[in-house]
KEMIPA-501589 format. One record per residue (C-alpha): residue number from 1; residue in three letters; chain; x, y, z. Coordinates in nm, 2 decimals, padded with zeros to 4 digits, always signed. Example, Ala and Ser with C-alpha at 12.3 -4.5 7.8 and 13.67 -1.06 7.14 Angstrom:
(1,"Ala","A",(+01.23,-00.45,+00.78)),
(2,"Ser","A",(+01.37,-00.11,+00.71)),
This chain:
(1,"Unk","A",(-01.95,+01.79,+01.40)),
(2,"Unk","A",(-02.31,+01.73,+01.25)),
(3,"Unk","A",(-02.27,+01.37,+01.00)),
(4,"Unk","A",(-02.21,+01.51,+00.71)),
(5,"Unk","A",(-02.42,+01.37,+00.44)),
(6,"Unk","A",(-02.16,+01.37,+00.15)),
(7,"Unk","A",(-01.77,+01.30,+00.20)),
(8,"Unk","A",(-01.51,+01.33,-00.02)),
(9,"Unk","A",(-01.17,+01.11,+00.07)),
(10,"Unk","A",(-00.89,+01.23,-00.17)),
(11,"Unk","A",(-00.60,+00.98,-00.21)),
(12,"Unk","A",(-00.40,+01.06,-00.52)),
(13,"Unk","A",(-00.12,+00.83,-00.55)),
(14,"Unk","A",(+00.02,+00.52,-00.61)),
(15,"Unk","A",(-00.18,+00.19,-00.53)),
(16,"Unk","A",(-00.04,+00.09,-00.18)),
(17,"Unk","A",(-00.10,+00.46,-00.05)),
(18,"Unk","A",(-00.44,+00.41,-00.17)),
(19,"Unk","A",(-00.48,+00.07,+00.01)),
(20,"Unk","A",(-00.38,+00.28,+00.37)),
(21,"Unk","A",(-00.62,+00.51,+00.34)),
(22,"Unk","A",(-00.89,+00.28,+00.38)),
(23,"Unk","A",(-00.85,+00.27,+00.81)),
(24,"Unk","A",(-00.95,+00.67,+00.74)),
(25,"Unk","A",(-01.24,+00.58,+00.53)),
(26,"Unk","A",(-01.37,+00.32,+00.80)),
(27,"Unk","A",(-01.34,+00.51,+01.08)),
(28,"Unk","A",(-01.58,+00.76,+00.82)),
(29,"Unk","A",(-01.82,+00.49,+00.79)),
(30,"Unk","A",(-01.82,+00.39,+01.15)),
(31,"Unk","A",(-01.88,+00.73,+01.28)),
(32,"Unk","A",(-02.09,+00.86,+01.00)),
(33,"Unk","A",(-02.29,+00.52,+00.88)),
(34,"Unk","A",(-02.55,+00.72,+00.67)),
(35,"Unk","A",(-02.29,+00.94,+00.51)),
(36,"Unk","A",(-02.22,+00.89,+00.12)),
(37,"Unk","A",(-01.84,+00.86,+00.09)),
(38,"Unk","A",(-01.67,+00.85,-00.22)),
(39,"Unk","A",(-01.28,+00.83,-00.30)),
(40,"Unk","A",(-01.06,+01.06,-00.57)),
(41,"Unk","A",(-00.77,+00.88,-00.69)),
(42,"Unk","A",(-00.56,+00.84,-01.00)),
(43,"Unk","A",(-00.67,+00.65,-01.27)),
(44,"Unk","A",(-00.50,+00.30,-01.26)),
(45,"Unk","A",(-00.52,+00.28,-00.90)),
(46,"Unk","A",(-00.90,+00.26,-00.81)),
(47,"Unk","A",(-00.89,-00.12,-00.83)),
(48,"Unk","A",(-00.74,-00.10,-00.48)),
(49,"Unk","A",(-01.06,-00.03,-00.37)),
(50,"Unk","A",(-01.29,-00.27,-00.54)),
(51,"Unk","A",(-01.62,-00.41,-00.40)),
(52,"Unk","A",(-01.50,-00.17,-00.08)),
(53,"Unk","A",(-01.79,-00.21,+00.14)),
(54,"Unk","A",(-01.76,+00.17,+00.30)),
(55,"Unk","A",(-01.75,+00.38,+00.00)),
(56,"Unk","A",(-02.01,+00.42,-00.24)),
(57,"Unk","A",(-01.86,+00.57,-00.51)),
(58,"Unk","A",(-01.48,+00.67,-00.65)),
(59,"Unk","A",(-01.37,+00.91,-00.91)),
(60,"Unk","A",(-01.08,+00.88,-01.09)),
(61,"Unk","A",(-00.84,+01.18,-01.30)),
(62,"Unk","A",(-00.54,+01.08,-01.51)),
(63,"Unk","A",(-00.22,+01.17,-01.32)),
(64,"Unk","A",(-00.12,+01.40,-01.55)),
(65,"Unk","A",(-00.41,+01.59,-01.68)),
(66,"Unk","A",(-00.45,+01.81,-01.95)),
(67,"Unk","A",(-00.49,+02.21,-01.86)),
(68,"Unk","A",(-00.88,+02.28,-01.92)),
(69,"Unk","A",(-00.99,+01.90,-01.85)),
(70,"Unk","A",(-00.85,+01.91,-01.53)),
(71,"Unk","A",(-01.02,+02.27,-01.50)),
(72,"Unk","A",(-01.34,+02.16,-01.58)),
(73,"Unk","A",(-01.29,+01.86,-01.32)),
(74,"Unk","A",(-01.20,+02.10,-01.02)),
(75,"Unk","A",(-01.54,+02.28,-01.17)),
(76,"Unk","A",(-01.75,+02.01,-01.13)),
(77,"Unk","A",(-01.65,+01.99,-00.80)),
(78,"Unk","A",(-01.72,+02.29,-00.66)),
(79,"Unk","A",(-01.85,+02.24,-00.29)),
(80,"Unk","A",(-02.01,+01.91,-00.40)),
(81,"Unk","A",(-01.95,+01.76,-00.06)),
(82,"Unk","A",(-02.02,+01.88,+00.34)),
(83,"Unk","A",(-01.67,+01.70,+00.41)),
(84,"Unk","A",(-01.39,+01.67,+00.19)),
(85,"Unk","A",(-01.05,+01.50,+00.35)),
(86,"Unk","A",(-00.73,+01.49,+00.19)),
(87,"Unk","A",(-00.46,+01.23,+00.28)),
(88,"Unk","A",(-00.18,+01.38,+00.10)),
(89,"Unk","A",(+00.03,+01.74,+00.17)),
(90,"Unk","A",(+00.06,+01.78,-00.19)),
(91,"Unk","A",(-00.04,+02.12,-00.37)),
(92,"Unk","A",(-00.28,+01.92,-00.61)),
(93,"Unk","A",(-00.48,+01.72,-00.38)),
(94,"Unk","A",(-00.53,+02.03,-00.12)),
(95,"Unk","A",(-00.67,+02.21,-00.45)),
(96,"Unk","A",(-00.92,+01.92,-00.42)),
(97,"Unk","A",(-01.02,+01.95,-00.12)),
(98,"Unk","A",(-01.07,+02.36,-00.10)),
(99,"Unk","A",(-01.27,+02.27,-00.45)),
(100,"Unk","A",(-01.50,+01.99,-00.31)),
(101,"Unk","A",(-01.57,+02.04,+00.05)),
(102,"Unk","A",(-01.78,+02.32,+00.25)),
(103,"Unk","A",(-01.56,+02.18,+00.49)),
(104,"Unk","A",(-01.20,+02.08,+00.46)),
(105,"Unk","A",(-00.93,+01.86,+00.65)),
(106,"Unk","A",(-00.59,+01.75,+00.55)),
(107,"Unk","A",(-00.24,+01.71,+00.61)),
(108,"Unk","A",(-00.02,+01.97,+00.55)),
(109,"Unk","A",(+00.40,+02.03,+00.57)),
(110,"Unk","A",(+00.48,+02.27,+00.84)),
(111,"Unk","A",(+00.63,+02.51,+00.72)),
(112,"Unk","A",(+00.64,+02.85,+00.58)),
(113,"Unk","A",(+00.61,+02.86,+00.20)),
(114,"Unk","A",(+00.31,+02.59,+00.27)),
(115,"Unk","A",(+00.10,+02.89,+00.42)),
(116,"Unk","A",(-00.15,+02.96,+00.15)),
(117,"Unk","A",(-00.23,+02.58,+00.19)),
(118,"Unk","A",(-00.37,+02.61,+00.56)),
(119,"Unk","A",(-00.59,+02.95,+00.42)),
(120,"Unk","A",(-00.76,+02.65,+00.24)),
(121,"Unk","A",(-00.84,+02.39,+00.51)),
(122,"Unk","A",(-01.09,+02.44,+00.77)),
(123,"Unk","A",(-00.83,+02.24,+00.97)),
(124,"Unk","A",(-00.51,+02.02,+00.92)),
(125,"Unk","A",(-00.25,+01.84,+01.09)),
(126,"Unk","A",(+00.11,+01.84,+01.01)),
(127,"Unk","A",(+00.27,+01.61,+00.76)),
(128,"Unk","A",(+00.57,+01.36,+00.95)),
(129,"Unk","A",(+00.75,+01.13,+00.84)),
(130,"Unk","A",(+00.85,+00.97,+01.16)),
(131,"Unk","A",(+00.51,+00.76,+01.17)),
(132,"Unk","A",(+00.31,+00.51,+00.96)),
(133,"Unk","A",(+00.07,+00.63,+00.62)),
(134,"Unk","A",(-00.18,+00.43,+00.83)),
(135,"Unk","A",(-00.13,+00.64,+01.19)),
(136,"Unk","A",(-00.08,+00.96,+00.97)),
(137,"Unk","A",(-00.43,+00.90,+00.80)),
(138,"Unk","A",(-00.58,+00.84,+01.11)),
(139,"Unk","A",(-00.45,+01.13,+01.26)),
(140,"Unk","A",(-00.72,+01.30,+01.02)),
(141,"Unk","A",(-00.98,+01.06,+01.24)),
(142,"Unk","A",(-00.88,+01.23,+01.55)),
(143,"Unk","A",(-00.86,+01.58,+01.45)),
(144,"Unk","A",(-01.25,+01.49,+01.33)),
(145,"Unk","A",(-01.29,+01.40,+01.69)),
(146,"Unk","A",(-01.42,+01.04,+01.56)),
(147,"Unk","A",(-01.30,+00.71,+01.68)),
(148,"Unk","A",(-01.01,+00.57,+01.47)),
(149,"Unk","A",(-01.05,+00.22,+01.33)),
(150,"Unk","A",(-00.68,+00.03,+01.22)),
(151,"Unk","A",(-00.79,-00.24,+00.96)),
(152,"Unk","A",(-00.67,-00.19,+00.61)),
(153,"Unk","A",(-00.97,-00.29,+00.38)),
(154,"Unk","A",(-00.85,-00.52,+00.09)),
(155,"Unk","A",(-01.03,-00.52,-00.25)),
(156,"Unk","A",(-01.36,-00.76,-00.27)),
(157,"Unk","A",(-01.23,-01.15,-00.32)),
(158,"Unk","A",(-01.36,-01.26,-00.68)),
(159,"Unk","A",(-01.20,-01.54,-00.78)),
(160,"Unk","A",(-00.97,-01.85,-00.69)),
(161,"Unk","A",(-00.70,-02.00,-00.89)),
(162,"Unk","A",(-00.50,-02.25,-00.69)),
(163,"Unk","A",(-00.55,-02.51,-00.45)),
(164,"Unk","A",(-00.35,-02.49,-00.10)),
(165,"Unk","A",(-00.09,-02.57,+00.09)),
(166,"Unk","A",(+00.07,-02.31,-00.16)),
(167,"Unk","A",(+00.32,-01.94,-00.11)),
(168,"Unk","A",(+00.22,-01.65,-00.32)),
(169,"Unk","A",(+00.54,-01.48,-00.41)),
(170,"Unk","A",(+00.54,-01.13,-00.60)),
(171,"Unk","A",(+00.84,-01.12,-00.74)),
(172,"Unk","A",(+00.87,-00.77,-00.92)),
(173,"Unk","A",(+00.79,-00.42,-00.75)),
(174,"Unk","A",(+00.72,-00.11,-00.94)),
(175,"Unk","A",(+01.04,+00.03,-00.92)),
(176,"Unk","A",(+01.35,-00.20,-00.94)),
(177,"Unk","A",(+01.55,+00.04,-00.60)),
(178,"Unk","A",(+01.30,-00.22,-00.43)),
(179,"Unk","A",(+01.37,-00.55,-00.63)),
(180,"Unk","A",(+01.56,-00.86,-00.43)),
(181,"Unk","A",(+01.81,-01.07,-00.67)),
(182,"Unk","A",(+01.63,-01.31,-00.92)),
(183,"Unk","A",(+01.91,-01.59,-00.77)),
(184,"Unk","A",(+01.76,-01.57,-00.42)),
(185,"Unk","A",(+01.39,-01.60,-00.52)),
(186,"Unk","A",(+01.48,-01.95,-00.68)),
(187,"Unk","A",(+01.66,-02.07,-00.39)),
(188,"Unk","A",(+01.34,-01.96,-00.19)),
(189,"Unk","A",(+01.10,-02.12,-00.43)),
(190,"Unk","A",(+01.29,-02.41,-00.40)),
(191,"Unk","A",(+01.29,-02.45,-00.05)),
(192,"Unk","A",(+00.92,-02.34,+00.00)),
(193,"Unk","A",(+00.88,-02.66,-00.24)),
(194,"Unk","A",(+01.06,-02.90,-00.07)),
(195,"Unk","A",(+00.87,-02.81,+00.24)),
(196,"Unk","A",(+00.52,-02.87,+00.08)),
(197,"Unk","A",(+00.43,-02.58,-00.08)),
(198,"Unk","A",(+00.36,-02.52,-00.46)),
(199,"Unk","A",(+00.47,-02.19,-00.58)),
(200,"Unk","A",(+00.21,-01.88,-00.70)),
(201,"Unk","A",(+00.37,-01.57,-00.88)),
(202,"Unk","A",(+00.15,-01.27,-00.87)),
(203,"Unk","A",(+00.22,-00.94,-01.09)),
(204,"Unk","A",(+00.10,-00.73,-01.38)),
(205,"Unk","A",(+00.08,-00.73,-01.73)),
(206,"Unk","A",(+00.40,-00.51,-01.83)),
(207,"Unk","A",(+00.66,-00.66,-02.07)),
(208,"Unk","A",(+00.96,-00.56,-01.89)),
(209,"Unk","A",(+00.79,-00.78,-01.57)),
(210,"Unk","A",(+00.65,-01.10,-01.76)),
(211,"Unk","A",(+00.99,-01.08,-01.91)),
(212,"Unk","A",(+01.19,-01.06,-01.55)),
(213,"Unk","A",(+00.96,-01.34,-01.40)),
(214,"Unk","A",(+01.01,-01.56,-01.77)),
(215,"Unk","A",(+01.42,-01.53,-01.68)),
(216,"Unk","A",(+01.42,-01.69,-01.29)),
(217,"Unk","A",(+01.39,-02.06,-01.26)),
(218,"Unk","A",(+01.10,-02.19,-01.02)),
(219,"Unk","A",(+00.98,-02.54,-00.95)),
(220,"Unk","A",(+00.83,-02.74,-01.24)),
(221,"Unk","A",(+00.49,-02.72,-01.11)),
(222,"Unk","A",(+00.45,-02.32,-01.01)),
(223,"Unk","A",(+00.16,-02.14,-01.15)),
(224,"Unk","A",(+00.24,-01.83,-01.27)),
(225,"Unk","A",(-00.06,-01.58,-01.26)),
(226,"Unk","A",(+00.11,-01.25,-01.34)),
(227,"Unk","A",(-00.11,-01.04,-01.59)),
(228,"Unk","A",(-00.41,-01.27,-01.51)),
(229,"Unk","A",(-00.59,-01.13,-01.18)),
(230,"Unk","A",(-00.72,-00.89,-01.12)),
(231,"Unk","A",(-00.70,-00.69,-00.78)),
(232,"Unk","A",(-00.99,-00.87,-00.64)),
(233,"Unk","A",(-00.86,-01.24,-00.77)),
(234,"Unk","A",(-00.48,-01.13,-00.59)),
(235,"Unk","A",(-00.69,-01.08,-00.26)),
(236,"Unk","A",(-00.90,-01.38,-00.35)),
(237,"Unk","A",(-00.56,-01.62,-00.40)),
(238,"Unk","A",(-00.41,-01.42,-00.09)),
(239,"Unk","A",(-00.69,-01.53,+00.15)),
(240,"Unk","A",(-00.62,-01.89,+00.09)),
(241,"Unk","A",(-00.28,-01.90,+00.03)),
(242,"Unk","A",(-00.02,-02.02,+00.36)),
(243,"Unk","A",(+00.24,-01.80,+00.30)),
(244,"Unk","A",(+00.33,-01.43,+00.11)),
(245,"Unk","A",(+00.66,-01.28,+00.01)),
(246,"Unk","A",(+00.72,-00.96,-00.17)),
(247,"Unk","A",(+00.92,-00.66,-00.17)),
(248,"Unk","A",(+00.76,-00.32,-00.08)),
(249,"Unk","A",(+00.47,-00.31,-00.27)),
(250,"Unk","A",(+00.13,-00.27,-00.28)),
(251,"Unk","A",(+00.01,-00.67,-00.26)),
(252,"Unk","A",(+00.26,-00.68,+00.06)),
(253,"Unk","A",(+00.01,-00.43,+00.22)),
(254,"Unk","A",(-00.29,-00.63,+00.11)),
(255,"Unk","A",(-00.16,-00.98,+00.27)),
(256,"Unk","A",(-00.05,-00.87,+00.59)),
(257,"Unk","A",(-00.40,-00.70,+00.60)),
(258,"Unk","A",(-00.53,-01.00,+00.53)),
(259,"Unk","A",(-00.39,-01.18,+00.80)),
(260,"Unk","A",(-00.19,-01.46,+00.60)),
(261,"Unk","A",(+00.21,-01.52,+00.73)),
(262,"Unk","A",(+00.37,-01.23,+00.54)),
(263,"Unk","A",(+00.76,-01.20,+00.46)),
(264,"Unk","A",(+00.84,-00.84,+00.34)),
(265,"Unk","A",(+01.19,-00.79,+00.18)),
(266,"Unk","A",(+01.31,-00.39,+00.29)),
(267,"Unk","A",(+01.59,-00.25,+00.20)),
(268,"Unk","A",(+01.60,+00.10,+00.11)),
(269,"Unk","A",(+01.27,+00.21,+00.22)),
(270,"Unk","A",(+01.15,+00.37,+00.53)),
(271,"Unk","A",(+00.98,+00.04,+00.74)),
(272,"Unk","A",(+00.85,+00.34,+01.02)),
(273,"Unk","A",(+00.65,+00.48,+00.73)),
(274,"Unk","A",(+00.56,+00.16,+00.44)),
(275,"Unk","A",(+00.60,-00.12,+00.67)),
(276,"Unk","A",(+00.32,-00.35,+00.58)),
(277,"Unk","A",(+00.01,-00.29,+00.88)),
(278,"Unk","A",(-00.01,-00.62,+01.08)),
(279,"Unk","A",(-00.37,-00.76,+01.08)),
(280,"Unk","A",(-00.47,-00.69,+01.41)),
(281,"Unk","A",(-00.27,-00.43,+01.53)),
(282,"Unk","A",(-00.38,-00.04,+01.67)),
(283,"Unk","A",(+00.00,+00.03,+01.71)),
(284,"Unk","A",(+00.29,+00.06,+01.48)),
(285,"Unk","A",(+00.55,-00.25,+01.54)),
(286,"Unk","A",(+00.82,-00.15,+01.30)),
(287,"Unk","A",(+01.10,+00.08,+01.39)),
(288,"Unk","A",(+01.32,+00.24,+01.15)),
(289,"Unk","A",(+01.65,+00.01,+01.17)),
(290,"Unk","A",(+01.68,-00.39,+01.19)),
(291,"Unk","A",(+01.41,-00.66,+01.11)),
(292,"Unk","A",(+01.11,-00.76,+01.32)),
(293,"Unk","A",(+00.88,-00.99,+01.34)),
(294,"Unk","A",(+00.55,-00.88,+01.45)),
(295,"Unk","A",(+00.21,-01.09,+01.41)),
(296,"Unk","A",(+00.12,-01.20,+01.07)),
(297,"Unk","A",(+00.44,-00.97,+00.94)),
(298,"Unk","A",(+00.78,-01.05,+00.91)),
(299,"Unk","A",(+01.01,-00.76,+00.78)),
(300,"Unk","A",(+01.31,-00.84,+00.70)),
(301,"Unk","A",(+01.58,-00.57,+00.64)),
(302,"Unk","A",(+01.86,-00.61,+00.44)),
(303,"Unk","A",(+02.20,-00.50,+00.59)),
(304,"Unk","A",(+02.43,-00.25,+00.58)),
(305,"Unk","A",(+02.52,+00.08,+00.78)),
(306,"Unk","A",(+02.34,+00.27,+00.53)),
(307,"Unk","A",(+02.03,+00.09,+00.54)),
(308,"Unk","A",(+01.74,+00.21,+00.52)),
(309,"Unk","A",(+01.94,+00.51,+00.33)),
(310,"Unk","A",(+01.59,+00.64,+00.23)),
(311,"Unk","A",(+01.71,+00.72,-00.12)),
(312,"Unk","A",(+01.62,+00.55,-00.46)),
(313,"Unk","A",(+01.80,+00.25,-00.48)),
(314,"Unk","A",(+02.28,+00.29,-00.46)),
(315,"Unk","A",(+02.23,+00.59,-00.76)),
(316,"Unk","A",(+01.98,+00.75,-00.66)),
(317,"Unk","A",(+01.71,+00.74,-00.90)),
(318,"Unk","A",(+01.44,+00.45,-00.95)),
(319,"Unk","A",(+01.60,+00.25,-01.23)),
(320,"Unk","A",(+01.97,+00.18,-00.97)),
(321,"Unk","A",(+01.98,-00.12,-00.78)),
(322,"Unk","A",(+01.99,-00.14,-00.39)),
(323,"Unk","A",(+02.33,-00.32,-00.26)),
(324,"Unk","A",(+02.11,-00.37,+00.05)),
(325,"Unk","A",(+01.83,-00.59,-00.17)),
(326,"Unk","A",(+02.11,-00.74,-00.40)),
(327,"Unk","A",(+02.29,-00.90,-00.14)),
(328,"Unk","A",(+02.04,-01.02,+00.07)),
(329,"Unk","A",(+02.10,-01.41,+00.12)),
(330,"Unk","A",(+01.78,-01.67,+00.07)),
(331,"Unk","A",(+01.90,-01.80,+00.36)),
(332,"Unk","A",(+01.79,-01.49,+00.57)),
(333,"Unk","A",(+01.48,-01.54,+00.42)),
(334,"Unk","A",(+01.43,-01.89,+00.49)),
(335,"Unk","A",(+01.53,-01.87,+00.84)),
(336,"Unk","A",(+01.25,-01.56,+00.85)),
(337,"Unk","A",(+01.00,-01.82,+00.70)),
(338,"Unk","A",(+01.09,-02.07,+00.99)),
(339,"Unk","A",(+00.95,-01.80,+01.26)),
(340,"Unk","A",(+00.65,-01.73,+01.05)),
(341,"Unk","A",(+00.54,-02.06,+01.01)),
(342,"Unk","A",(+00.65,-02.19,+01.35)),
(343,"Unk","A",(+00.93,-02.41,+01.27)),
């Protein structure tokens, strides 16, 4: 393929979906260094991709758009770019891509009600769930017959708000199927202190979180920074920090990527697919039952014949809890720690 001189990337999702995409878009960049690139996403997710250095622009749409805005949108579009690329098998973002691209790549479900779909790609690859977001993506690299690059890009570091040794800990995930019980983060916290480390909280700005973090008791000295970083400032804090922990989330993905000792918590979750990208690696390490430590990345399953059930928490919707998260001991944690930091 000539370099295309515009390309569109289309990655309409949450924020740690966003964040894999970016191996696609450099392995763009590296192949096509003169191309334009820019990134459609949803709105409330493009700080992922702050101060990116390989795109130069990124559009944003409301994930739930009204009827003749959203028209006018897919308008506006309309063969804008030599190369549009979408990451996603959904009907919305292969719309997108038809719309945007005189030429047009994605992913696509195999299968037969999803035929009107390939009618719209110039070429796709099929959608499976046995592999990684960031090997899935990449996958798009191939069939573009470019060389794929694995480093997930983090958003630009802008600011600094803590001195180390300290442990970032992020305590509350978007969706509480992934949450770990508030008793075992304070026995955690505690032991991170008595080893030398001050505590950092990371998370947003929503009532129901400040109001989760407010109810578990850390050390006296722990700086809580929820609410007060943005995207760049949590990669900024990450770079320095000693040691991450979080649930399956989005700021996981950005300090593994960053190469700082990261201890994921899993329970319900697929770790083949989501399991935070080692800094480093060009192959998957994660397999789909037990924990594992590999490089910078620690994930740490919790137990149970069902796990990873790959459902929404024991009740099957995103509000339920996971027995599997709930009953996790600190102790499994702190003895994952140990092996991360080499004692």
């Amino acid at each position: 393929m000539n370099p295309p001189a515009r390309i569109l990337v289309i990655a309409t999702r949450r924020i740690g979906d966003v964040l894999l995409v970016t191996p696609l878009i450099r392995s763009l960049k590296n192949a096509w260094p003169d191309s334009r690139i820019d990134a459609l996403v949803f709105e409330g997710t493009e700080g992922i991709l702050s101060g990116n250095p390989d795109l130069d622009g990124v559009l944003a749409i409301p994930p739930r758009p009204k009827r003749f805005a959203h028209l006018r949108f897919l308008l506006s579009l309309w063969r804008k770019y030599d190369l549009s690329v979408s990451t996603l098998p959904g009907d919305r973002p292969t719309l997108y891509a038809f719309f945007s691209g005189k030429k047009r790549f994605g992913i696509l479900i195999d299968e037969k009600d999803h035929f009107w779909k390939k009618r719209l790609l110039s070429g796709w690859i099929p959608f499976d769930e046995r592999i990684h977001a960031v090997e899935s993506c990449l996958g798009l690299a191939k069939l573009l017959g470019i060389e794929p690059i694995y480093e997930v890009v983090t958003p630009r570091a802008d600011d600094e708000k803590a001195k180390a040794p300290y442990a970032v800990l992020h305590v509350y995930p978007m969706y509480k199927y992934k949450m770990w019980n508030g008793k075992a983060w304070s026995e955690l916290a505690e032991w991170l202190r008595k080893n030398g480390f001050r505590i950092v909280l990371t998370g947003g700005k929503d009532a129901a979180e400040q109001a989760y973090i407010k109810s578990l008791s850390f050390p006296e000295d722990t700086l809580d920074l929820s609410g007060k970083l943005t995207l760049g400032g949590v990669a900024q804090l990450l770079s320095h920090a000693d040691i991450y922990v979080g649930p399956d989330t989005a700021v996981t993905h950005m300090a593994a990527a960053i190469g700082i000792p990261t201890l994921a918590l899993f329970g319900p979750s697929n770790p083949v697919k989501w399991g935070p990208w080692p800094r480093g690696f060009r192959k998957n390490p994660h397999e789909m039952k037990g924990s594992r430590h590999a490089g910078n990345v620690y994930l740490l399953q919790g137990k149970g014949d069902c796990v990873p059930c790959l459902e929404e928490g024991c009740e099957r919707h995103v509000a339920s809890e996971s027995a599997c998260l709930q009953n996790l001991p600190a102790s499994d944690a702190i003895e994952a720690l140990k092996r991360l930091l080499g004692k």
